[in-house]
N, C-alpha and C positions, 0 to 999 in steps of 0.2 A: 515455646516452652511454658509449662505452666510456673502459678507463682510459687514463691518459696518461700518455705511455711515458718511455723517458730519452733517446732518442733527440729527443720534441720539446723536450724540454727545454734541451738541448743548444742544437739550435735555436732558441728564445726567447733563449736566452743569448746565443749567436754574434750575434743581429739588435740585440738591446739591449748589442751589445759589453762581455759580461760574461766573463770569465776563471774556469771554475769549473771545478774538480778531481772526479773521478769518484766520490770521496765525497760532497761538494757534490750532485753533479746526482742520485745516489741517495735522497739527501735530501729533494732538493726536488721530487722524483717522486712520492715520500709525500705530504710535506706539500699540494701540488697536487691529488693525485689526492683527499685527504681535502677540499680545499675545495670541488670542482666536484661530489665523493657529497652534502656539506651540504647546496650550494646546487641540487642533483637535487632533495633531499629539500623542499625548499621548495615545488617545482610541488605538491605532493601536498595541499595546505593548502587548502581550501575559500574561494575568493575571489569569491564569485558576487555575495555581497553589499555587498560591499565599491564604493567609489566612487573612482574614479581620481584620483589625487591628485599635485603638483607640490611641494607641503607639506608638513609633517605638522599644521602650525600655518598659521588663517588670516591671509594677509597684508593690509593693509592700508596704503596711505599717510597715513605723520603729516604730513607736512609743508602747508604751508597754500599754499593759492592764491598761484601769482606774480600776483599783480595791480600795475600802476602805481600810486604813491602820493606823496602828496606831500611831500615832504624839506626837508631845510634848506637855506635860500639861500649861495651862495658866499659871500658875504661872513662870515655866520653861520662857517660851517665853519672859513675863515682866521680869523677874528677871534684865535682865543688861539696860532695859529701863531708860533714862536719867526723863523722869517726866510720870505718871504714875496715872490716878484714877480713881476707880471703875472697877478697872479687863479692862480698855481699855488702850492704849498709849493716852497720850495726849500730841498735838503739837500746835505749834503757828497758831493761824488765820490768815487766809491769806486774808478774804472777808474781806471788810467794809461793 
């Protein structure tokens, strides 16, 4: 890939509406062009063997079956409810 210039730089800036001064865009022409030689340098690295991966670590699910189970009766639940009616909890209003 060839290098990248100040001109797209500029560019990238103006699209991501950045306001950057011609020292700025000289700058970061460097530091740019130096990331995309790294990430060049990476193709060069022997990956044949290598296994495609989404991870680096295998995932698994903890979490346990939702299955239906059987719970505590209404009444159970209300029992130690401080105010209480119609089989629901009743608590103070909070709207006006």
């Amino acid at each position: 890939m060839s290098n990248i210039s100040k001109e797209q730089v500029k560019h990238v800036a103006h699209l991501a509406r950045l306001a950057i001064s011609e020292e700025e865009a000289e700058k970061m022409t460097k530091q740019l062009d130096a990331i995309i030689h790294y990430a060049e340098s990476l193709n060069e690295l022997n990956t044949d063997d290598v296994e495609p991966t989404t991870h680096v670590l295998d995932l698994k699910n903890v979490m346990r079956k939702d299955e239906p189970r059987k719970w505590i009766e209404k009444e159970d639940a209300l029992k130690n409810a401080p105010d209480k009616q119609d089989g629901q909890f009743r608590v103070p209003s909070i709207l006006e």
